[in-house]
N, C-alpha and C positions, 0 to 999 in steps of 0.2 A: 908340806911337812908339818907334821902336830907341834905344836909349841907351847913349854910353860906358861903358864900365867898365875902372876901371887892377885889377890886380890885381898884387899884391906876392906872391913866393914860390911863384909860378905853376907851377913846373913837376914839381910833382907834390902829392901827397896833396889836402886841401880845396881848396887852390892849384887845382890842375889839376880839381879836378872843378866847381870855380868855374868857372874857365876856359867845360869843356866845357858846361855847364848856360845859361851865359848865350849863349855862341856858337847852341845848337842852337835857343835862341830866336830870335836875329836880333839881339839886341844886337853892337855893336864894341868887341871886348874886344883892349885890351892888356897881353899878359903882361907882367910884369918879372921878369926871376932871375936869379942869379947866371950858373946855366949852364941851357941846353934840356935837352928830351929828348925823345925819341924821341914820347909822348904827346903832347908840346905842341905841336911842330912837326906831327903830325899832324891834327891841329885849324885849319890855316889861320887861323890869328888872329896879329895881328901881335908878335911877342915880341922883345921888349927886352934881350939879355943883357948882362953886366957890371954885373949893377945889384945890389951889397950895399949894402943900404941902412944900415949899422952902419958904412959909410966916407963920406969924404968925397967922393971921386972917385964912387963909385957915386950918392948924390944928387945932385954935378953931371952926373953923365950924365943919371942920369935927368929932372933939370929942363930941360937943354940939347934930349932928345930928346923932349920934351910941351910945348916951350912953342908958344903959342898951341893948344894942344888943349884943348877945354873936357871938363871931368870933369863926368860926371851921378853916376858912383856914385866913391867914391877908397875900395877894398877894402883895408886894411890887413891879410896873413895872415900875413907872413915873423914866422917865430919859432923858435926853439930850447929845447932841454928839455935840463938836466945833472941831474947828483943830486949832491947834497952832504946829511953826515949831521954833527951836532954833531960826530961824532968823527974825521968828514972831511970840515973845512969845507976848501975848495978856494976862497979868493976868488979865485983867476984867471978859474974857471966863473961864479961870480955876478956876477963886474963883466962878461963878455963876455955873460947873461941881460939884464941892464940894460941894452947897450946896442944888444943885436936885439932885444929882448922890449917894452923901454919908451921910451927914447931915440930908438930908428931912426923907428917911429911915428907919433911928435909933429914928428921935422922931414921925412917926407914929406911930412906936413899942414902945416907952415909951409913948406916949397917950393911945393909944389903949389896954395896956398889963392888965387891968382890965376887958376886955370882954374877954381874952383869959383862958381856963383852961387846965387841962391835956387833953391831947389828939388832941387838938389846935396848928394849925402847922402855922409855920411862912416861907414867903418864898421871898428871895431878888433875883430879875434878875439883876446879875451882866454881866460881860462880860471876855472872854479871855484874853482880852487884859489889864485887870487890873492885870494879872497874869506875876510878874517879868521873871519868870524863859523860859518864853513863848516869851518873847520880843526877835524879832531879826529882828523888822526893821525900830526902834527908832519914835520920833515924837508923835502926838498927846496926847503931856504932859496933861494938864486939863482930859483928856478920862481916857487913860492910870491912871494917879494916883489918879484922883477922885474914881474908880473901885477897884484900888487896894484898898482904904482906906473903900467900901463898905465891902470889902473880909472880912479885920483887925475887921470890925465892924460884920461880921455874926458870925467868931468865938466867941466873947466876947458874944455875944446874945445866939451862940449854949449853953454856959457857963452857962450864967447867965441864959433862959428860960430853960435848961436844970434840974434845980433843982425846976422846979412845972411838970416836965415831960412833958415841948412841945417841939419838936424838930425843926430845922432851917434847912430851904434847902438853897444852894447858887448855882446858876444856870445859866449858859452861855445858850442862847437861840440858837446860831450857827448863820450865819450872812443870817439875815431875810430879807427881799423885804419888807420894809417898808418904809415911811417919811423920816425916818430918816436917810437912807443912799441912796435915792433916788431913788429905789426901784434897787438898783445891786446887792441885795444880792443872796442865791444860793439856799433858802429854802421861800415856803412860811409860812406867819405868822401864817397860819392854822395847817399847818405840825410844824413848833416847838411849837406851844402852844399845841397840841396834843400829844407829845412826855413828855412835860415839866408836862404835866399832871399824864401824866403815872408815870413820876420821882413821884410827890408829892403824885401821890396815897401810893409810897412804902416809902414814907419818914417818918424814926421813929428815936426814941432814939440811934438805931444803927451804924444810916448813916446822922446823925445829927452831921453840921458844915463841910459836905465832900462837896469840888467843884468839882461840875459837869458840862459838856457840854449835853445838852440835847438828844445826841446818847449814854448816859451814860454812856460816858468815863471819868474818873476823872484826875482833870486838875491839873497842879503845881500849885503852890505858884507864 
């Protein structure tokens, strides 16, 4: 059976190949992003632009333009990377990680959590490196604990959507060739969103609130 998908951050990198992956299935995918591009619009799938979800105006858009749309999947991807080093802590950078990284997140899923019902799955791409026990080579504070504070926040969500019966994925993509890391990563965007997919196909109440790296190996705290 085809099934909604919102995705966040859609219009390029995993975004976009989310996008592309669930489209060529026959799912109805709606993009959300700030701005299109040229990929996404190519794709025929309906996109949502003006949507920063780190603002207020951007999550009322986006609530004003989903409601009454029921969500089968709510793909949480929009995210940002800065670097800060002890000896250039930048909190401008770390509080604006916090609040695309971890904050935007939590109140898509408290906007959106009226189009969601049993069997409606929620899913936040966090990263490794928000995982404490995983640190061993210090540095990008803002990344690092913006990530981790995503983590803190899927458990509470595994919890709390837990009791209408949707389940939460949290999911390390594996370090992707996209923007955002200038394309040195070691996988393409295509191969983890297709991986990441296979995770969400099998995500239920069982293995709701488990972090995973998208080779589905499950990751520390």
């Amino acid at each position: 059976m085809n099934k909604t998908i919102v995705i966040t951050g859609a219009n390029r990198g995993i975004g976009l190949a989310f996008a592309t992956l669930y489209q060529a299935r026959g799912d109805k995918v709606i993009a959300l992003c700030r701005n299109s591009s040229s990929e996404l619009d190519a794709l025929n799938v309906r996109v949502i632009t003006d949507i920063d979800v780190a603002t207020d105006a951007g999550l009322e858009k986006m609530q004003q333009q989903l409601e009454g749309t029921h969500i089968d999947i709510l793909l949480n991807n929009a995210g940002i990377l800065r670097d800060e080093t002890l000896d250039d802590l930048n909190t401008q950078t770390i509080q604006q990680q916090f609040l695309v990284n971890a904050l935007a997140p939590l109140q898509v899923c408290q906007k959106l959590q009226k189009q969601l019902d049993a069997g409606s799955k929620v899913v936040l791409i966090t990263s490794r490196m928000g995982s404490i026990a995983d640190n061993t080579s210090g540095g990008r504070y803002g990344y690092r604990m913006s990530k981790a504070a995503l983590n803190a926040a899927g458990m509470s969500l595994a919890n709390d959507f837990g009791q209408r019966q949707i389940p939460v994925g949290i999911y390390h993509p594996g370090y992707v060739q996209t923007d955002m890391v200038n394309h040195s990563g070691d996988i393409a965007a295509t191969t983890a969103a297709s991986r990441l997919i296979a995770l969400i196909d099998d995500l239920a109440m069982a293995n709701s609130g488990v972090f995973y790296h998208s080779n589905g190996e499950v990751l520390p705290w």
